[in-house]
C-alpha positions as a Markdown table, in Angstrom:
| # | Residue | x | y | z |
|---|---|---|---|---|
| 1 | Unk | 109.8 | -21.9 | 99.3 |
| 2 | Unk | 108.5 | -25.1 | 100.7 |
| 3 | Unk | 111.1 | -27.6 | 101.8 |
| 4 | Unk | 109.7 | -30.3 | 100.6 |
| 5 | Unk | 108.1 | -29.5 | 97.9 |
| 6 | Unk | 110.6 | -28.0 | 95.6 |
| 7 | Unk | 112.4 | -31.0 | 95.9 |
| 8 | Unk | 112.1 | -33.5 | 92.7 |
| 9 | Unk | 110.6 | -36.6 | 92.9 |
| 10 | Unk | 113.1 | -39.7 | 91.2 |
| 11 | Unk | 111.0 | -42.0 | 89.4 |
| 12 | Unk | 112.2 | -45.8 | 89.7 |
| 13 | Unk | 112.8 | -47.5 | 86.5 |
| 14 | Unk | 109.7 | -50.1 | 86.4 |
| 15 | Unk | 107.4 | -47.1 | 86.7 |
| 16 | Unk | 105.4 | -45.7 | 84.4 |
| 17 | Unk | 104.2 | -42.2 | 85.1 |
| 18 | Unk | 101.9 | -40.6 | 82.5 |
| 19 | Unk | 99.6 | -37.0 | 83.0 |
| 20 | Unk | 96.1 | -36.6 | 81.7 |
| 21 | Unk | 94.8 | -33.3 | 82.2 |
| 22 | Unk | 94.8 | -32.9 | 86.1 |
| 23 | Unk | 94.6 | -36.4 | 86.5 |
| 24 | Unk | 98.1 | -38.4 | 86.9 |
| 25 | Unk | 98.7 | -41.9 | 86.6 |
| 26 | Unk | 101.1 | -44.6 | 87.8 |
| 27 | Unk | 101.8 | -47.9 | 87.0 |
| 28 | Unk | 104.4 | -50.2 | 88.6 |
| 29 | Unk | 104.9 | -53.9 | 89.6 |
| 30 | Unk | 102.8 | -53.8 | 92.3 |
| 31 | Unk | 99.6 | -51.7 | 91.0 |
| 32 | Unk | 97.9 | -49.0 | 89.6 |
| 33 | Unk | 97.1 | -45.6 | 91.1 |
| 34 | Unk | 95.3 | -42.3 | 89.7 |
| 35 | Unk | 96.1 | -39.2 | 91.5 |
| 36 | Unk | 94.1 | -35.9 | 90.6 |
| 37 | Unk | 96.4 | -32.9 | 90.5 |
| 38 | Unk | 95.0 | -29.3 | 90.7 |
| 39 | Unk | 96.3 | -27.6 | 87.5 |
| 40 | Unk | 94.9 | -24.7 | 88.3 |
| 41 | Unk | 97.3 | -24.4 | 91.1 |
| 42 | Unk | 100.6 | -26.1 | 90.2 |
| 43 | Unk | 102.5 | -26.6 | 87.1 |
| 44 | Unk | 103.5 | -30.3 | 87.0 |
| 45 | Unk | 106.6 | -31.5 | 84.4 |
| 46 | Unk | 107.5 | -34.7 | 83.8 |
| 47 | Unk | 111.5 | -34.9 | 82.7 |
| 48 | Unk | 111.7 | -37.7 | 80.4 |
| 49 | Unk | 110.6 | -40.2 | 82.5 |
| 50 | Unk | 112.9 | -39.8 | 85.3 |
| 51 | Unk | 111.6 | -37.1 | 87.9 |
| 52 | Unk | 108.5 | -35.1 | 88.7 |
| 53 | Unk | 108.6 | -31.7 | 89.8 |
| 54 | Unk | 105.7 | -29.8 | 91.0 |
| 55 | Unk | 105.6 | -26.2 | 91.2 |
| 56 | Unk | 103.1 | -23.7 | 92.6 |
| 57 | Unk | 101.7 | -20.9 | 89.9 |
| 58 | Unk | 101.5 | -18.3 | 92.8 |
| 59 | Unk | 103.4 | -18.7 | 96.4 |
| 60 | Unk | 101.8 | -17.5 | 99.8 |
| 61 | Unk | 101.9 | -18.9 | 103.1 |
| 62 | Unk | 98.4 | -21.9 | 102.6 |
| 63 | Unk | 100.2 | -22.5 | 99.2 |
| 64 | Unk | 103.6 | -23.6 | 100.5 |
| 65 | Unk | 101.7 | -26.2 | 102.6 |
| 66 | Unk | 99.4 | -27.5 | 99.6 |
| 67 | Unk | 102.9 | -27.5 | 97.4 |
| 68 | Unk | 104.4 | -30.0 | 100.4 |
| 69 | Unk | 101.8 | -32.0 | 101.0 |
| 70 | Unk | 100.8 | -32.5 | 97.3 |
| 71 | Unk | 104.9 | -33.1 | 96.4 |
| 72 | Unk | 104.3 | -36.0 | 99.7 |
| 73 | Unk | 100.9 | -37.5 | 97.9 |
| 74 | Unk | 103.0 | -38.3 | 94.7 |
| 75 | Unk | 106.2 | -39.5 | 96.0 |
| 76 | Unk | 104.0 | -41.7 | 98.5 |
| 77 | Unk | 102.1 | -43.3 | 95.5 |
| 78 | Unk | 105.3 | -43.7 | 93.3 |
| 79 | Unk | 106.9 | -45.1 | 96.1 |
| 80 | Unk | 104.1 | -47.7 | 97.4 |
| 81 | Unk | 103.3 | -49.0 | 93.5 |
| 82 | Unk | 107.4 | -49.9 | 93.2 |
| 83 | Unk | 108.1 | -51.2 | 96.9 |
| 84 | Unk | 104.9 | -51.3 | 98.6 |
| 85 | Unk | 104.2 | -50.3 | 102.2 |
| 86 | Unk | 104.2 | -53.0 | 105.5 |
| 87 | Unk | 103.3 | -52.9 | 109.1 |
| 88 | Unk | 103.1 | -54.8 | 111.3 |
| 89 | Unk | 101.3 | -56.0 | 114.3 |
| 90 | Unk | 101.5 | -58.1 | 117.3 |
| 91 | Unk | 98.9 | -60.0 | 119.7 |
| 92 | Unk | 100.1 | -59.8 | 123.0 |
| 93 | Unk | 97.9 | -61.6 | 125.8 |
| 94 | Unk | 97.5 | -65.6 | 126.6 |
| 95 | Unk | 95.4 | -67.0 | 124.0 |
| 96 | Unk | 95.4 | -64.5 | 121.7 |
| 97 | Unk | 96.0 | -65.3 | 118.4 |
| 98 | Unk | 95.1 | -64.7 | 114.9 |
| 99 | Unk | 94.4 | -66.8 | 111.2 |
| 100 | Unk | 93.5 | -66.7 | 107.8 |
| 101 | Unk | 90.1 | -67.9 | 106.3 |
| 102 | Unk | 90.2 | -67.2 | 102.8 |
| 103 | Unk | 89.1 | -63.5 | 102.7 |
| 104 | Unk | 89.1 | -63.0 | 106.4 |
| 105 | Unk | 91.5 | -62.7 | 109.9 |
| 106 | Unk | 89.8 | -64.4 | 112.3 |
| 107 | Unk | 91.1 | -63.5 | 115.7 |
| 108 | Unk | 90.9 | -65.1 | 119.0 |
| 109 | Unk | 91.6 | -61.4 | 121.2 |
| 110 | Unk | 89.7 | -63.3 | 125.1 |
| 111 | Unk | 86.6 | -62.4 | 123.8 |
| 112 | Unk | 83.5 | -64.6 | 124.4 |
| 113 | Unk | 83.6 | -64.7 | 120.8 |
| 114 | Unk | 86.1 | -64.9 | 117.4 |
| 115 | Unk | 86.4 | -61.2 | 115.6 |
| 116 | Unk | 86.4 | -62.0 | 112.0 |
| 117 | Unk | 88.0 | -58.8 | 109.9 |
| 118 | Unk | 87.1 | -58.6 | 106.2 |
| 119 | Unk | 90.7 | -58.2 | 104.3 |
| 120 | Unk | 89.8 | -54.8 | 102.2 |
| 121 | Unk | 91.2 | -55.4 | 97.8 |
| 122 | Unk | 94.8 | -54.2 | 97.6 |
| 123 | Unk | 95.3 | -55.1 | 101.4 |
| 124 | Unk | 97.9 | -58.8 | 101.7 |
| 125 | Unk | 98.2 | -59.8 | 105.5 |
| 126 | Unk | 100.2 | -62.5 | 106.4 |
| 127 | Unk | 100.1 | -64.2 | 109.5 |
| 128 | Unk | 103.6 | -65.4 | 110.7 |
| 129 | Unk | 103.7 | -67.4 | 114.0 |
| 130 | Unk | 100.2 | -67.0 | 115.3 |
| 131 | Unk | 100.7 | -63.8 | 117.2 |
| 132 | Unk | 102.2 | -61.4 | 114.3 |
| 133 | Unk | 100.3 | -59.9 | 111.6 |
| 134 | Unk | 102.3 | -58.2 | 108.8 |
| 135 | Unk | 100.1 | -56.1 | 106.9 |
| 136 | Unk | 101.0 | -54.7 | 102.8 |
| 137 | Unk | 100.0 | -53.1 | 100.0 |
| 138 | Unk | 100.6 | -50.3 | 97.8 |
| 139 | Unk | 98.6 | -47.8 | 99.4 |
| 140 | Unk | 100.1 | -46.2 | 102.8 |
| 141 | Unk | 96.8 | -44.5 | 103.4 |
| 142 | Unk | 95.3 | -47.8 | 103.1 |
| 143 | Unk | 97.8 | -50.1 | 104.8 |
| 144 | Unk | 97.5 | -47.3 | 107.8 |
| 145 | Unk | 94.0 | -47.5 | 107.8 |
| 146 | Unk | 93.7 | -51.4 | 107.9 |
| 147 | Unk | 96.0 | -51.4 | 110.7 |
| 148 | Unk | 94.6 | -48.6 | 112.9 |
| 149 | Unk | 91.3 | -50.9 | 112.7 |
| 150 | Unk | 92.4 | -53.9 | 113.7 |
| 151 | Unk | 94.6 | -52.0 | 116.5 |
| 152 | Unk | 91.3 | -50.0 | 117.9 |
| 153 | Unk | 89.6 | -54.1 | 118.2 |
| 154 | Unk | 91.6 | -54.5 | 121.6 |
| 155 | Unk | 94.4 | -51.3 | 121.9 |
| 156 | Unk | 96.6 | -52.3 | 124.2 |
| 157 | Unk | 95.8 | -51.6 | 128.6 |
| 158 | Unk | 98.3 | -50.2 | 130.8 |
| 159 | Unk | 98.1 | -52.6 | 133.5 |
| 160 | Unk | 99.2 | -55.8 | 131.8 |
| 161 | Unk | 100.1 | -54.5 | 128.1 |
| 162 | Unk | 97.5 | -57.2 | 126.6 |
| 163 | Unk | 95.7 | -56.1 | 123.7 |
| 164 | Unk | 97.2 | -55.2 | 119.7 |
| 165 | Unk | 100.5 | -53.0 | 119.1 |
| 166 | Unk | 102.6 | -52.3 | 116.3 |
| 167 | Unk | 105.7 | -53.9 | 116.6 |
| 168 | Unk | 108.2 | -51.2 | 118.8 |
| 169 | Unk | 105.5 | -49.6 | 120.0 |
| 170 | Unk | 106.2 | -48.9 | 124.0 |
| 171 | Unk | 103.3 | -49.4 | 126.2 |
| 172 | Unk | 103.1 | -47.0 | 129.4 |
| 173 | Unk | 102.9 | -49.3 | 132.3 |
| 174 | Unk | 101.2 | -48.0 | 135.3 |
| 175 | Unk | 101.5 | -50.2 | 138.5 |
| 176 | Unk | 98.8 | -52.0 | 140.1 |
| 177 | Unk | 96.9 | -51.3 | 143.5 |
| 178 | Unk | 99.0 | -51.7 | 146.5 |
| 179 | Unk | 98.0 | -53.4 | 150.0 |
């Protein structure tokens, strides 16, 4: 038995969860989503509107992991359309800083030049101060993905710790060259 998977997933009260064949849909506050299910593979019951439980039609070992991660995929979704996901970033260098222009983040990273990122639909960043970036939507895969981009513009260097982190994120220090 998978651990995860044969757990049931709660469905909050402002969602709407509905099944169409292999094709399962979501609606909450924040969104829409449409996840395709493999019927073939899993028997998936809706109870009345309350929980989802997903169950494999036949259980060996690559099963248990499709079971778990396919339980993850829906309890992600359910859970990003109701709350949403966030992360969030900080600039850390002299003169580095970021703002909004309409449907881009311009960024000032010591470049010769501005890096201006093109905000993705579903994607809301906010720039608080000018040095934090808080990233959300309803989509973790998404939200991830945003961030990981603007991250890999300048990742952070060892020797002074400049560049884009995710706030907590510890940079490794290494010390400098010695006389």
């Amino acid at each position: 038995m998978s651990k995860i998977g044969k757990i049931n997933i709660q469905i909050p009260e402002k969602v709407n969860v509905a099944l169409n064949g292999s094709i399962l849909n979501l609606d909450g506050p924040l969104g829409k989503k449409s996840l395709s299910i493999d019927t073939n593979i899993f028997d998936l019951k809706i109870n009345e509107g309350k929980e989802i439980s997903i169950k494999p039609k036949k259980i060996d070992q690559n099963m248990k992991r499709l079971w778990g991660m396919n339980r993850s995929l829906v309890n992600n979704a359910i859970i990003g359309i109701s709350k949403g996901y966030e992360k969030t970033l900080e600039l850390v260098g002299v003169g580095f800083r970021a703002s909004l222009k309409g449907k881009q983040l311009n960024m000032q990273l010591g470049f010769s030049h501005d890096i201006n990122f093109d905000i993705p639909e579903g994607i809301k960043i906010n720039v608080e101060k000018q040095t934090i970036l808080k990233i959300s939507g309803y989509d973790k895969q998404l939200v991830g993905e945003v961030s990981s981009k603007i991250k890999s513009i300048r990742p952070p260097e060892p020797y002074k710790g400049k560049g884009i982190k995710e706030k907590g994120q510890y940079i490794l220090r290494k010390e400098g060259k010695k006389k």
